[in-house]
Chimera marker file (.cmm) of the C-alpha trace (Angstrom):
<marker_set name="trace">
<marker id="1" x="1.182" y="-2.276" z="-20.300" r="1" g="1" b="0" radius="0.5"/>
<marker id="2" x="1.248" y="-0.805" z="-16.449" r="1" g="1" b="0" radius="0.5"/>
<marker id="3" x="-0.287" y="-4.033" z="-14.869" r="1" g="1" b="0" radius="0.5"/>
<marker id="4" x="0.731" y="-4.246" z="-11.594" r="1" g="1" b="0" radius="0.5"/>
<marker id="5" x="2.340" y="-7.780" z="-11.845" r="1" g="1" b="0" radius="0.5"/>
<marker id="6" x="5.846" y="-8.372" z="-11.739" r="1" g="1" b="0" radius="0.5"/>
<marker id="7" x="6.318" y="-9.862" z="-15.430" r="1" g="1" b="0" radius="0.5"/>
<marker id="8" x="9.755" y="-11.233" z="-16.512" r="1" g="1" b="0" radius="0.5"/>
<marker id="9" x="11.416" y="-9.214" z="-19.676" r="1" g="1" b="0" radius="0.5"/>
<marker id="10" x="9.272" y="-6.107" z="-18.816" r="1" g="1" b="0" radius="0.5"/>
<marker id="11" x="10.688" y="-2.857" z="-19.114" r="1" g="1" b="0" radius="0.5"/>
<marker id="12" x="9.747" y="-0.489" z="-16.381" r="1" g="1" b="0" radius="0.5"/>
<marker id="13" x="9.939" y="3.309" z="-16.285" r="1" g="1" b="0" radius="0.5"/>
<marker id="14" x="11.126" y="4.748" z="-13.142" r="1" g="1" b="0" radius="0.5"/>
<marker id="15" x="10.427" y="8.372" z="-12.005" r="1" g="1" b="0" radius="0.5"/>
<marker id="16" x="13.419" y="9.521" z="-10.094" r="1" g="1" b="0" radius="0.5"/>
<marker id="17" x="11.593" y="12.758" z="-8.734" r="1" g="1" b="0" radius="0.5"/>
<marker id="18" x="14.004" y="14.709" z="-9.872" r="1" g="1" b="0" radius="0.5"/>
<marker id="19" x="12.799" y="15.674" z="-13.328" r="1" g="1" b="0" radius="0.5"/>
<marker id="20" x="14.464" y="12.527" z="-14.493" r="1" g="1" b="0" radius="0.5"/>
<marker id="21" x="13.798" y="9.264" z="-15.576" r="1" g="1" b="0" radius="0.5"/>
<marker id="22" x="15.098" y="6.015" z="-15.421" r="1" g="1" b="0" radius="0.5"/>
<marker id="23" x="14.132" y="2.758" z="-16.707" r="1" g="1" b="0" radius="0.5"/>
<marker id="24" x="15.050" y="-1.471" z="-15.624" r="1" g="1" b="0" radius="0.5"/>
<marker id="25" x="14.020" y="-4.798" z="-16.776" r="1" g="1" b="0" radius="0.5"/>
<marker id="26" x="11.591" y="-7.403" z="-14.596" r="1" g="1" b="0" radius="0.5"/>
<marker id="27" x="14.643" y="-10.438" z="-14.628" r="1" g="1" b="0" radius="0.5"/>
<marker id="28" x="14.347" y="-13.781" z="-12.696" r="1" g="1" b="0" radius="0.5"/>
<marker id="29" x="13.056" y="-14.083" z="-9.486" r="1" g="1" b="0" radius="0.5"/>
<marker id="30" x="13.240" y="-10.469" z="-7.227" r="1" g="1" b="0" radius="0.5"/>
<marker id="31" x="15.953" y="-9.398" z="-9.701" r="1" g="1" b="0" radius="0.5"/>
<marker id="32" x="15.995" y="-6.342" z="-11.792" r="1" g="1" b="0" radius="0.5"/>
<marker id="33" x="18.751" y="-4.840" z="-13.844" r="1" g="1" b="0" radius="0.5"/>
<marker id="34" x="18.747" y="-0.749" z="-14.226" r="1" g="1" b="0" radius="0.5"/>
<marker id="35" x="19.749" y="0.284" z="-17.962" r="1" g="1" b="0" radius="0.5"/>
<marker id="36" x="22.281" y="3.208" z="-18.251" r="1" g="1" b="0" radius="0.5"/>
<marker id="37" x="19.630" y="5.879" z="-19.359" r="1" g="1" b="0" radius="0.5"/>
<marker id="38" x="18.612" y="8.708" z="-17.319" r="1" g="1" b="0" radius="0.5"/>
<marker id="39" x="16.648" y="11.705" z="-19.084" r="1" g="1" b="0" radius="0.5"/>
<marker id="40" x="14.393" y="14.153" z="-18.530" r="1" g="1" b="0" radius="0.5"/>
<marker id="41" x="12.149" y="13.080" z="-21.586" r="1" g="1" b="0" radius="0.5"/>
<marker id="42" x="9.966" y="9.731" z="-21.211" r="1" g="1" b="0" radius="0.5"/>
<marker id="43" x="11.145" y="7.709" z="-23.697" r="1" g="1" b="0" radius="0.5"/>
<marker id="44" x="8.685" y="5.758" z="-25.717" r="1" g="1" b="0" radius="0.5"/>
<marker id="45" x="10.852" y="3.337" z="-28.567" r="1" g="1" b="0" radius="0.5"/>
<marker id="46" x="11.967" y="0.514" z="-26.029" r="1" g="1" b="0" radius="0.5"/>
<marker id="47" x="14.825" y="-0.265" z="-28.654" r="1" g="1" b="0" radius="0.5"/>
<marker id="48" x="16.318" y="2.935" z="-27.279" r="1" g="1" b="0" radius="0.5"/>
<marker id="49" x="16.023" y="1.559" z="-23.744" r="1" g="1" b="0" radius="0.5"/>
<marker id="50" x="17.065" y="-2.346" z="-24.116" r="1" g="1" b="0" radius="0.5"/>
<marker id="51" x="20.315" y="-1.551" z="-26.316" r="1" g="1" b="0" radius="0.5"/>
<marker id="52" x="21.782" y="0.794" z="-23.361" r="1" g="1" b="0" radius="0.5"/>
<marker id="53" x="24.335" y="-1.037" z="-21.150" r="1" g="1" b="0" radius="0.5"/>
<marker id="54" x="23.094" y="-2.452" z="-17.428" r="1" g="1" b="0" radius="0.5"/>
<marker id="55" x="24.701" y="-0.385" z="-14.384" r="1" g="1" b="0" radius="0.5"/>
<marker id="56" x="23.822" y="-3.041" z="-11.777" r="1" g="1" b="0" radius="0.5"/>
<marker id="57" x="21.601" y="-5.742" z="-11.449" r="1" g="1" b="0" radius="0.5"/>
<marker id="58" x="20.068" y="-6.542" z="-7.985" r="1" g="1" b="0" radius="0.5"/>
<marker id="59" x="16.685" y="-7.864" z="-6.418" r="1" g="1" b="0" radius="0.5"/>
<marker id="60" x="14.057" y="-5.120" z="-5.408" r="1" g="1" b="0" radius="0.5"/>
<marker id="61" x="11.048" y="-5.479" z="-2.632" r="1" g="1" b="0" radius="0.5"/>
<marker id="62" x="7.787" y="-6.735" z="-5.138" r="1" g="1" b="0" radius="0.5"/>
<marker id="63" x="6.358" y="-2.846" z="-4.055" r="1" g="1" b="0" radius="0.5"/>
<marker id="64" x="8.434" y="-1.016" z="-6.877" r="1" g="1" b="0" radius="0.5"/>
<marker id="65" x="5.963" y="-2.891" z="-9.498" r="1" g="1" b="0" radius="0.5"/>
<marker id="66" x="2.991" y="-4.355" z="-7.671" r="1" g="1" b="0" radius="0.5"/>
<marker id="67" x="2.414" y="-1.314" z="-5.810" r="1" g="1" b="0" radius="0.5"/>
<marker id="68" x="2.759" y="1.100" z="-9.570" r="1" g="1" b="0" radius="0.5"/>
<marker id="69" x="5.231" y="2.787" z="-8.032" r="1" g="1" b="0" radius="0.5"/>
<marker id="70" x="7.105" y="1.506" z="-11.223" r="1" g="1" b="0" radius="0.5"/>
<marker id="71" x="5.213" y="1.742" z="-14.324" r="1" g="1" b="0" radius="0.5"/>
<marker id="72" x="5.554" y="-1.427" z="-17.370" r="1" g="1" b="0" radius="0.5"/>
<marker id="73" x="5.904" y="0.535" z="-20.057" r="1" g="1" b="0" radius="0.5"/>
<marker id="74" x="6.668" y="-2.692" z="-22.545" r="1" g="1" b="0" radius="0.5"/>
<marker id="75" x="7.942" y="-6.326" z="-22.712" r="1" g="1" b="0" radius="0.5"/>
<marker id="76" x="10.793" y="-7.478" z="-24.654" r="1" g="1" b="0" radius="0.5"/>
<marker id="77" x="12.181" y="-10.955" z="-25.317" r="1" g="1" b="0" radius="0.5"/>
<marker id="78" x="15.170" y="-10.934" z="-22.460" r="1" g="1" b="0" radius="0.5"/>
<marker id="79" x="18.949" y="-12.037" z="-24.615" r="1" g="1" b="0" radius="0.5"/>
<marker id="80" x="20.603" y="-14.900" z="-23.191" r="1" g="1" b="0" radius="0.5"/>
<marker id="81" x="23.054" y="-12.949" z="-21.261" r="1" g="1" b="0" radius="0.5"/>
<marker id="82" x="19.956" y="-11.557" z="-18.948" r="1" g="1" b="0" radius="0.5"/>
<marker id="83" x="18.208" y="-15.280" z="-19.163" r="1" g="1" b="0" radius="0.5"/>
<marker id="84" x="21.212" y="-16.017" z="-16.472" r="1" g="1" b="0" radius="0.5"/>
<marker id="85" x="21.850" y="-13.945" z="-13.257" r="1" g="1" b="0" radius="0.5"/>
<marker id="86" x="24.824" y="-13.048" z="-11.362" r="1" g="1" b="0" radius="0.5"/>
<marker id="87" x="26.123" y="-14.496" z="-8.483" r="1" g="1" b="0" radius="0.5"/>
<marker id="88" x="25.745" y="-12.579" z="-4.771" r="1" g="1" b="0" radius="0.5"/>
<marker id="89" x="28.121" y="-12.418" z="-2.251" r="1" g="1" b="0" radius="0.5"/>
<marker id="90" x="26.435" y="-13.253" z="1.552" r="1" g="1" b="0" radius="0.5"/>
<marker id="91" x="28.776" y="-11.949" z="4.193" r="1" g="1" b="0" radius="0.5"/>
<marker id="92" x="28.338" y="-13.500" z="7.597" r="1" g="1" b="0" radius="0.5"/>
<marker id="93" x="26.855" y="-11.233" z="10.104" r="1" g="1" b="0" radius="0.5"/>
<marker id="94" x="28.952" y="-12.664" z="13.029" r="1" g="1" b="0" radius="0.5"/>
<marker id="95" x="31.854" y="-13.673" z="11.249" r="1" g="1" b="0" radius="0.5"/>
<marker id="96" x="32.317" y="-10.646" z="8.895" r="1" g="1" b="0" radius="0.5"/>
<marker id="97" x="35.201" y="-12.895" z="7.750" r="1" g="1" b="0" radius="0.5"/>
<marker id="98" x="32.935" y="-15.413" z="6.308" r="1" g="1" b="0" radius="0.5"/>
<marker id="99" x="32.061" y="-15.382" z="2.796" r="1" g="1" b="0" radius="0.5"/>
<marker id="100" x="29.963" y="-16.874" z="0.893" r="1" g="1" b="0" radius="0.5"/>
<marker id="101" x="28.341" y="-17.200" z="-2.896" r="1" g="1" b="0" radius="0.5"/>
<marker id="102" x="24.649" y="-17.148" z="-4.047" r="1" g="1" b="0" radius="0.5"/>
<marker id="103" x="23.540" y="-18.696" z="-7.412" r="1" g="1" b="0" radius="0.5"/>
<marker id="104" x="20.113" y="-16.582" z="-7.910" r="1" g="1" b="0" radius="0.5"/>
<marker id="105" x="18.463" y="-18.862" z="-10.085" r="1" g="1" b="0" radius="0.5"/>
<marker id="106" x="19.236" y="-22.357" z="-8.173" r="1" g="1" b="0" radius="0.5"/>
<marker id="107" x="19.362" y="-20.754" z="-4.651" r="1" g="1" b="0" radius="0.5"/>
<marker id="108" x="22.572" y="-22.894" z="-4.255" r="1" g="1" b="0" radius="0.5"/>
<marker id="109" x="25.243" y="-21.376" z="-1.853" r="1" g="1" b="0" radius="0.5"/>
<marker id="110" x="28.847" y="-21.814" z="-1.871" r="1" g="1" b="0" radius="0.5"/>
<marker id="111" x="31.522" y="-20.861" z="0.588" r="1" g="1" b="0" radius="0.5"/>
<marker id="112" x="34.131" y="-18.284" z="-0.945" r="1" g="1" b="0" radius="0.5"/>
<marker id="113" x="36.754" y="-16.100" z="-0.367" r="1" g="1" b="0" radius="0.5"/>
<marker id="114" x="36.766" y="-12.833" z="0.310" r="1" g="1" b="0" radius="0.5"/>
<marker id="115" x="38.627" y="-11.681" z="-2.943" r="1" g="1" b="0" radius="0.5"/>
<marker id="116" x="35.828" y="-14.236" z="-4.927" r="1" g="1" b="0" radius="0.5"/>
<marker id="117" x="33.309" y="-11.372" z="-3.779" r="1" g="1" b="0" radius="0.5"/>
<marker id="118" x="34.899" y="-8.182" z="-5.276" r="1" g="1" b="0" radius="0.5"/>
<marker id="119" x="32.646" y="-6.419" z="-7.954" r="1" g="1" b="0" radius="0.5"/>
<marker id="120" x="29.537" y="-8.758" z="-6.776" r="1" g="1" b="0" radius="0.5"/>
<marker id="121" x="26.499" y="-7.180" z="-5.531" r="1" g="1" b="0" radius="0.5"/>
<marker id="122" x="25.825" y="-8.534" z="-1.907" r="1" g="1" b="0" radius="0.5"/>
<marker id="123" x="22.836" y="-10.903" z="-1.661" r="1" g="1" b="0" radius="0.5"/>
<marker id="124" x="19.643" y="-8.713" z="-0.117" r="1" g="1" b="0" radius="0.5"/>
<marker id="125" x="16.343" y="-6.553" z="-1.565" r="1" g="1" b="0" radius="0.5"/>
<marker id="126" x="16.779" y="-3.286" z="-2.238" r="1" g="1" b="0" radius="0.5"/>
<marker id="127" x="13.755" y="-1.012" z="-1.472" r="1" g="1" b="0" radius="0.5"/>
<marker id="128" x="12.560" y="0.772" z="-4.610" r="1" g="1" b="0" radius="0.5"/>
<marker id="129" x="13.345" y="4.382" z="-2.841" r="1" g="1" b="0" radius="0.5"/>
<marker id="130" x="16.934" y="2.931" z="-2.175" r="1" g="1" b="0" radius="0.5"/>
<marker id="131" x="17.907" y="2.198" z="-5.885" r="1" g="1" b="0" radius="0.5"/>
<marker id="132" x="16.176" y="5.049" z="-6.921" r="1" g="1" b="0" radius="0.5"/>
<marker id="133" x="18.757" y="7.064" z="-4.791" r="1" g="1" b="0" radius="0.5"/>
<marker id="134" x="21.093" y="4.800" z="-6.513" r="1" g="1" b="0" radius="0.5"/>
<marker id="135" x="20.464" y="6.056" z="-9.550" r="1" g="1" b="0" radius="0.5"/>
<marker id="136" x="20.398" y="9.556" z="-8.795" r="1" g="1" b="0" radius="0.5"/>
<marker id="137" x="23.626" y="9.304" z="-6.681" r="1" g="1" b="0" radius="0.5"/>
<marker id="138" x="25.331" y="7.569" z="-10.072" r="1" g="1" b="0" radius="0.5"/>
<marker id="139" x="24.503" y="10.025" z="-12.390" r="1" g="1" b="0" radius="0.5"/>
<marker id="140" x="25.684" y="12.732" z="-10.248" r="1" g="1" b="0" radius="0.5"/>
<marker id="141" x="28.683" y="11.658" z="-9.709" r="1" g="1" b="0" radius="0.5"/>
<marker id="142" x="28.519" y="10.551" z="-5.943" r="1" g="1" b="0" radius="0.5"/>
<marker id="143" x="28.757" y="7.592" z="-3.822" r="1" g="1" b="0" radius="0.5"/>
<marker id="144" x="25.526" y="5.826" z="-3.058" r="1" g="1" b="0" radius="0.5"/>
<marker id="145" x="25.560" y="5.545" z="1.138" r="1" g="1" b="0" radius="0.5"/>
<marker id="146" x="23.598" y="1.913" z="0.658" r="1" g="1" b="0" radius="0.5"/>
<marker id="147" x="26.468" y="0.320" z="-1.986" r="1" g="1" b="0" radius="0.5"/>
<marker id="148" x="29.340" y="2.706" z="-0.665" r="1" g="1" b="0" radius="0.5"/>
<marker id="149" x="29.931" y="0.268" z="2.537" r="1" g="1" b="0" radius="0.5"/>
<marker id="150" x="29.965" y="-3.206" z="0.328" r="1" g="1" b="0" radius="0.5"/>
<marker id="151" x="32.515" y="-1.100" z="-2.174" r="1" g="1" b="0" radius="0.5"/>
<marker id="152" x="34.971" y="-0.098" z="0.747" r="1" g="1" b="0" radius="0.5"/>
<marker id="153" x="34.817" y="-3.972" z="2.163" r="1" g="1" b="0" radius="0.5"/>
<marker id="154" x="36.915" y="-4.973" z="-1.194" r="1" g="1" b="0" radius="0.5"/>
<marker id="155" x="39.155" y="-1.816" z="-1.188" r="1" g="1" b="0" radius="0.5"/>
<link id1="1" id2="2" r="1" g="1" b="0" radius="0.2"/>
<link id1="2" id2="3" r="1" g="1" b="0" radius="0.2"/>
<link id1="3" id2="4" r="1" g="1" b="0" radius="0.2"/>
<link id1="4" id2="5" r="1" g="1" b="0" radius="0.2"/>
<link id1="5" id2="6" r="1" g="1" b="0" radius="0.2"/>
<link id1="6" id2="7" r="1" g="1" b="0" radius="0.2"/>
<link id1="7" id2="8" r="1" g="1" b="0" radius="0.2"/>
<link id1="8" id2="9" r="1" g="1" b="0" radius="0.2"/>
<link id1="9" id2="10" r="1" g="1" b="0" radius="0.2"/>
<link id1="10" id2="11" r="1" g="1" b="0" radius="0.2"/>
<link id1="11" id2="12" r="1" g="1" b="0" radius="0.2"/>
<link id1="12" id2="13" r="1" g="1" b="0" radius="0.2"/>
<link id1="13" id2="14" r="1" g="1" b="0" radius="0.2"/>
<link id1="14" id2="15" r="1" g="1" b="0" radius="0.2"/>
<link id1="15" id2="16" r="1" g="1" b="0" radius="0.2"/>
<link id1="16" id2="17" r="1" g="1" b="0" radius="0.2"/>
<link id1="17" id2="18" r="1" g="1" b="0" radius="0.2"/>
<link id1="18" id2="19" r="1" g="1" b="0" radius="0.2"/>
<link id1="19" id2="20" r="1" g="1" b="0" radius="0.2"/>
<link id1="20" id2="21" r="1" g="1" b="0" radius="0.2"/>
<link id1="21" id2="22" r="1" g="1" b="0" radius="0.2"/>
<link id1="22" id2="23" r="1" g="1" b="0" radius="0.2"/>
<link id1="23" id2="24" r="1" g="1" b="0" radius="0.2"/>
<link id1="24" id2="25" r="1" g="1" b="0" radius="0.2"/>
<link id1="25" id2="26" r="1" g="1" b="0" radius="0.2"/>
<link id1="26" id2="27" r="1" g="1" b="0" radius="0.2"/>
<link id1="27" id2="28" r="1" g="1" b="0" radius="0.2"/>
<link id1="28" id2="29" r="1" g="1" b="0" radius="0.2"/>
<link id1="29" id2="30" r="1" g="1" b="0" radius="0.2"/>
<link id1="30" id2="31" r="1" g="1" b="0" radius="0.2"/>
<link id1="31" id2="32" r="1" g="1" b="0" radius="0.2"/>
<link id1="32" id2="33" r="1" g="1" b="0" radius="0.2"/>
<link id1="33" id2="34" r="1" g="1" b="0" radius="0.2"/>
<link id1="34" id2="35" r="1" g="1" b="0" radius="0.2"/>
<link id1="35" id2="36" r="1" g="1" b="0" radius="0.2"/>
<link id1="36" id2="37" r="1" g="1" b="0" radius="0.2"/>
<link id1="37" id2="38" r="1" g="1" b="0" radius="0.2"/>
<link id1="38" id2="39" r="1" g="1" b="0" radius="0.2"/>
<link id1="39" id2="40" r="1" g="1" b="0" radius="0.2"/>
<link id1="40" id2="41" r="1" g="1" b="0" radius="0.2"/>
<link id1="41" id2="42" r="1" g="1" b="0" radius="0.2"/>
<link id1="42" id2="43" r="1" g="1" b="0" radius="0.2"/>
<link id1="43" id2="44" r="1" g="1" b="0" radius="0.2"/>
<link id1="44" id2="45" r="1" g="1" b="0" radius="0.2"/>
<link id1="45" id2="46" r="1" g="1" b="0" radius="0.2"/>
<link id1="46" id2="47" r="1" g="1" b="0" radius="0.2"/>
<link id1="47" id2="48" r="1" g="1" b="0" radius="0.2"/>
<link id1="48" id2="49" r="1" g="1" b="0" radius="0.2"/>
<link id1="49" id2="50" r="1" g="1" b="0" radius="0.2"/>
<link id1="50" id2="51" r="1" g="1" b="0" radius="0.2"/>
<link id1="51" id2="52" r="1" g="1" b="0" radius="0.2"/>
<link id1="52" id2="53" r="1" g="1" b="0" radius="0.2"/>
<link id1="53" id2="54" r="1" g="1" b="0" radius="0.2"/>
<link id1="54" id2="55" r="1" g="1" b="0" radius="0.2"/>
<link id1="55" id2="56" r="1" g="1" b="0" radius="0.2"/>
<link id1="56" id2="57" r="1" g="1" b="0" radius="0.2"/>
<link id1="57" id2="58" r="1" g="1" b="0" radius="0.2"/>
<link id1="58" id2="59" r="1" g="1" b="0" radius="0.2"/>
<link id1="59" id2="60" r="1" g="1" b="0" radius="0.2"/>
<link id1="60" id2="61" r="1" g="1" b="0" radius="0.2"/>
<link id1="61" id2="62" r="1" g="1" b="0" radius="0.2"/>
<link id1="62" id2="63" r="1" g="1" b="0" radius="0.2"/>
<link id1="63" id2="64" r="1" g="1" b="0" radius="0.2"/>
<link id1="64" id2="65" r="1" g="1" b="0" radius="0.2"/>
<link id1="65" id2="66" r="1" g="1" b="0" radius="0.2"/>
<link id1="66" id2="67" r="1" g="1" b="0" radius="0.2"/>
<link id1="67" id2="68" r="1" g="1" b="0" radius="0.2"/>
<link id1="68" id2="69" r="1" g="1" b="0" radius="0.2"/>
<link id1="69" id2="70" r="1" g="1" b="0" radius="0.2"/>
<link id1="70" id2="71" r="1" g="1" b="0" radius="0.2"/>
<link id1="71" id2="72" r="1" g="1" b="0" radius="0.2"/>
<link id1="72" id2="73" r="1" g="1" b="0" radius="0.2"/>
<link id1="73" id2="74" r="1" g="1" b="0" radius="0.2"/>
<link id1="74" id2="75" r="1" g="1" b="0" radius="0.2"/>
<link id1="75" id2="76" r="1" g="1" b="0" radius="0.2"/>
<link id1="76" id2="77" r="1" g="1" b="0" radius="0.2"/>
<link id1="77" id2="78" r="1" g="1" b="0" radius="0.2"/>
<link id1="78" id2="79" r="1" g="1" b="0" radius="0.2"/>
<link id1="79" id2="80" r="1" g="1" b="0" radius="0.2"/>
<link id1="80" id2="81" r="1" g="1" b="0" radius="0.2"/>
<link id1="81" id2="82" r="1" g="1" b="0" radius="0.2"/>
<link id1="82" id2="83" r="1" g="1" b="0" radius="0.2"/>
<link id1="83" id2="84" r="1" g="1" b="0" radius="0.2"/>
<link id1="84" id2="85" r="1" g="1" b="0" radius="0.2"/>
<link id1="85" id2="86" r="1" g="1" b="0" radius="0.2"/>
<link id1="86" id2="87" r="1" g="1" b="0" radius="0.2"/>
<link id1="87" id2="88" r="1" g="1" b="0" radius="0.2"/>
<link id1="88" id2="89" r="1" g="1" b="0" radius="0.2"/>
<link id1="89" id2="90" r="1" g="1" b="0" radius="0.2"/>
<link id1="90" id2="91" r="1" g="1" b="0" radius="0.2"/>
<link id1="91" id2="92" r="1" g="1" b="0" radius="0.2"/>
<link id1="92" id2="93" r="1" g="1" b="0" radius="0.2"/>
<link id1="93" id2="94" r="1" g="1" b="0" radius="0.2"/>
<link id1="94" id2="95" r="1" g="1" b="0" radius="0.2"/>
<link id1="95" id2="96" r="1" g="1" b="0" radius="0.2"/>
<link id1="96" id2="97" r="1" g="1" b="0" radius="0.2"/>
<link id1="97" id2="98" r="1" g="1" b="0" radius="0.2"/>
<link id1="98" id2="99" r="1" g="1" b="0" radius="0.2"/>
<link id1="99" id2="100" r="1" g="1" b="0" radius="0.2"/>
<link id1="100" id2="101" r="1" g="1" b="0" radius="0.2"/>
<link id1="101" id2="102" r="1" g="1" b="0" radius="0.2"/>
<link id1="102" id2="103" r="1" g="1" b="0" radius="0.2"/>
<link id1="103" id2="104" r="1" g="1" b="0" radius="0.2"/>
<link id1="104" id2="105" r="1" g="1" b="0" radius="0.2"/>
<link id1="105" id2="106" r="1" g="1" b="0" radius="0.2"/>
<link id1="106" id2="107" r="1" g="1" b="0" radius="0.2"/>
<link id1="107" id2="108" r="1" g="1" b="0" radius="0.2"/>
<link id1="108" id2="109" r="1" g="1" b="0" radius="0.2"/>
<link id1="109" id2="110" r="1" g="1" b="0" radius="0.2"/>
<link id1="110" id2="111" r="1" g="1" b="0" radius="0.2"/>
<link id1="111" id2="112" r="1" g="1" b="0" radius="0.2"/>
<link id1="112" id2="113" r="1" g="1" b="0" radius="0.2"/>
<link id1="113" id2="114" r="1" g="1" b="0" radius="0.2"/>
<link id1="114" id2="115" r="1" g="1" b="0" radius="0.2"/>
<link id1="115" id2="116" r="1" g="1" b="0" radius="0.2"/>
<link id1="116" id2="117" r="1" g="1" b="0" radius="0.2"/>
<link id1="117" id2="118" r="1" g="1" b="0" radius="0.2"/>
<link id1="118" id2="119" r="1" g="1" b="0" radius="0.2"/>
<link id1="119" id2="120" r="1" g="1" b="0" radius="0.2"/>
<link id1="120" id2="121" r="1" g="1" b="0" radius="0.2"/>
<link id1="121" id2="122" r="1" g="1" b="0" radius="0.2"/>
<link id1="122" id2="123" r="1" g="1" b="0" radius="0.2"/>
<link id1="123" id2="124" r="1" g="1" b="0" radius="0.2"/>
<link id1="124" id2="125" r="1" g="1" b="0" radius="0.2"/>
<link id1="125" id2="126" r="1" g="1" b="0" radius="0.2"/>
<link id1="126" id2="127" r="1" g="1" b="0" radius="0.2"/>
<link id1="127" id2="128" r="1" g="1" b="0" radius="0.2"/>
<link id1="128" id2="129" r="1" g="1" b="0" radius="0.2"/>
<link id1="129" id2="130" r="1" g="1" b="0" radius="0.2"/>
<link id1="130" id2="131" r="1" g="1" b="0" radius="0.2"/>
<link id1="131" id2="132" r="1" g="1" b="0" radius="0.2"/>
<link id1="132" id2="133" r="1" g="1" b="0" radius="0.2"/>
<link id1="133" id2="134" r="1" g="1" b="0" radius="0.2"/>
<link id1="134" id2="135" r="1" g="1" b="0" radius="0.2"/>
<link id1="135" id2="136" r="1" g="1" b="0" radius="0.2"/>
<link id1="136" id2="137" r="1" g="1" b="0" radius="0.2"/>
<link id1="137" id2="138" r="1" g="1" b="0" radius="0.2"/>
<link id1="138" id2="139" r="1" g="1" b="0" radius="0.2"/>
<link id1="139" id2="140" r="1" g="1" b="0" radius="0.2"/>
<link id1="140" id2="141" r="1" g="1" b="0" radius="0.2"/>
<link id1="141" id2="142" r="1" g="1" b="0" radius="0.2"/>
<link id1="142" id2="143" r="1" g="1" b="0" radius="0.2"/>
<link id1="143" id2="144" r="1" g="1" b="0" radius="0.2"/>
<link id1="144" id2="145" r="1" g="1" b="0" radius="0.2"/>
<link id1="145" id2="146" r="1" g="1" b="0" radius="0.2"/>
<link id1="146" id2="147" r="1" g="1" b="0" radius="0.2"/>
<link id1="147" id2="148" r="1" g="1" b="0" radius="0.2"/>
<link id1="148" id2="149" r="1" g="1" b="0" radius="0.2"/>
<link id1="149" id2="150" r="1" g="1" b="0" radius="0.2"/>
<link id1="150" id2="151" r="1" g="1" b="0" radius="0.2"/>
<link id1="151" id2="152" r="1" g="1" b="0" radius="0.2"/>
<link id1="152" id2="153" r="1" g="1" b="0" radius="0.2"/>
<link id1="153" id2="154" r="1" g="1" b="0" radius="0.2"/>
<link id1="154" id2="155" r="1" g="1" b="0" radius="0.2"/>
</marker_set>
């Protein structure tokens, strides 16, 4: 494939520059959702990519694609439970208090408390260096300095 378009129900490899690779899915809008797959072998059947479990989903600066800094390596119908996306938390910067939900696909947002925002991803794009650290902090066992801080807000 490796146009560099962002394309819904692409599958993208990811070089991790460690000897390892990792691969996502083009979702919705900014979003992208990282499969549970890191190896040191490309991996050409997409079957073996699209049938791993998602780690996280979250939306990623246009760069990681349009830029070929992550490669389409195939497209895939996306199933119906990656057709919908899941809701953000938005924390007010002067009110760190405040909480609110974002609906990804109809932009609509919705006060919320606090404890409505555990497990959510928080509501921003993630530079493609920053989940790639992501990903290399998760499969070595180690807290990720960009996700640790929203993790400890819910503790």
């Amino acid at each position: 494939m490796g146009s560099p378009h962002r394309t819904v129900e692409a599958i993208v490899e990811i070089d991790l520059a460690d000897g390892h690779y990792a691969y996502g899915r083009i979702l919705a809008n900014a979003d992208f959702g990282f499969y549970d797959l890191y190896t040191t072998e490309r991996v050409q059947d997409l079957e073996q990519i699209i049938t791993r479990p998602l780690l996280f989903i979250v939306a990623v600066n246009t760069g990681a694609v349009n830029a070929g800094r992550w490669v389409k390596i195939g497209k895939r119908p996306l199933p119906a439970a990656l057709q919908q996306l899941p809701l953000k938390f938005i924390q007010d910067p002067l009110a760190l208090d405040k909480f609110e939900l974002y609906e990804p696909l109809t932009g609509r947002i919705t006060p919320a408390l606090k404890e409505q925002c555990a497990g959510l991803e928080r509501c921003a794009v993630w530079d493609p260096s920053h989940v790639e650290e992501r990903l290399r902090d998760h499969y070595a066992g180690r807290p990720n300095r960009y996700r640790a801080q929203d993790v400890a807000l819910f503790d």
